[in-house]
C-alpha positions as CSV (number, residue, x, y, z in Angstrom):
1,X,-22.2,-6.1,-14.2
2,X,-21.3,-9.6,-15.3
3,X,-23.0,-11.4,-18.5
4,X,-24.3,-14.2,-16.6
5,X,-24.7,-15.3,-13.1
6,X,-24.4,-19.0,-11.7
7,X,-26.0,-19.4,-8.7
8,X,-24.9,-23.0,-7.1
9,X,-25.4,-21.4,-3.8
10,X,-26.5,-25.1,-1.5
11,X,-24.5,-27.0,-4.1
12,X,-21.3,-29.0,-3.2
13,X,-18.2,-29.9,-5.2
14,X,-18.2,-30.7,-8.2
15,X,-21.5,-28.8,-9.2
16,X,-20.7,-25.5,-9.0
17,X,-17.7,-26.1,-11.2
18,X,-20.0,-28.0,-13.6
19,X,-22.5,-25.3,-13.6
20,X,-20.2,-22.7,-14.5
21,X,-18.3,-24.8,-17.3
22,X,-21.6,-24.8,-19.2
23,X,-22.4,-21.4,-18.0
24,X,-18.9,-20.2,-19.8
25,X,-19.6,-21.7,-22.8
26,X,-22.8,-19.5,-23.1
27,X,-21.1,-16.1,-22.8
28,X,-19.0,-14.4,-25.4
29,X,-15.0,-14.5,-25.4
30,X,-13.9,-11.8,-23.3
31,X,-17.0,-12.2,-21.3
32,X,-17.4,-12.4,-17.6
33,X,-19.4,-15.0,-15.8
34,X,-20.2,-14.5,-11.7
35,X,-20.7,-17.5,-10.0
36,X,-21.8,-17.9,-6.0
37,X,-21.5,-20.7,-3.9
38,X,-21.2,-22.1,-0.5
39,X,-19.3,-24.3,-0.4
40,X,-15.9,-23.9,1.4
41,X,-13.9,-25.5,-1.0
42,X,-15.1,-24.1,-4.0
43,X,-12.3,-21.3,-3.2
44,X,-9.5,-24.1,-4.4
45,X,-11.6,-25.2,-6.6
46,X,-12.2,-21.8,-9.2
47,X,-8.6,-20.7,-8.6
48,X,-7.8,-24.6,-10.5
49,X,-11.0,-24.2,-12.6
50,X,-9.7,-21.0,-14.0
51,X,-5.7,-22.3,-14.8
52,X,-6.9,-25.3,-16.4
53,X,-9.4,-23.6,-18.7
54,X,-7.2,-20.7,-19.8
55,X,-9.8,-18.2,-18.4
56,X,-8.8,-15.9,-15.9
57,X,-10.7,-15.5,-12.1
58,X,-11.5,-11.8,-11.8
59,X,-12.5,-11.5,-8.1
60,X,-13.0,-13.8,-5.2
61,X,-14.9,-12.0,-2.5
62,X,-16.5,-13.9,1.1
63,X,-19.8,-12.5,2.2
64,X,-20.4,-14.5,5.5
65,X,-20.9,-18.0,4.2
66,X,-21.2,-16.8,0.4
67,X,-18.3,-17.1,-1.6
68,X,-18.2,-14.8,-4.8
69,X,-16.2,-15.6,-7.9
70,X,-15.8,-13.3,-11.2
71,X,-14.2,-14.9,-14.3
72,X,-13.5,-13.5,-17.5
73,X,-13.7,-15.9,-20.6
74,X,-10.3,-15.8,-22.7
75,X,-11.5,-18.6,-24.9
């Protein structure tokens, strides 16, 4: 169970990553946020989003064309 789910599912680069920077700044510090998407690149994209921010990307999981990413808020 994650504290809050972004669903950019139709949504192309950079809006996912957008979403889920606001979307992270809504949960609590040691939070986790789950984001889906389908967008191909949006793999590349979380495993950046989460080095740059300091936060830390939980699980990345492909369900036929749904991507699945789990990130936990270090700050």
């Amino acid at each position: 169970m994650t504290d809050k789910t972004v669903d950019a599912r139709g949504l192309n680069c950079p809006l996912p990553i957008l979403r889920a920077r606001k979307a992270m700044n809504e949960i609590p510090v040691g939070g986790t946020l789950e984001v889906l998407s389908t967008d191909p690149g949006s793999k590349a994209d979380f495993a950046a989003f989460a080095r740059q921010t300091g936060n830390e990307l939980l699980s990345s999981e492909q369900a036929g064309d749904c991507y699945r990413y789990v990130l936990r808020r270090n700050g």
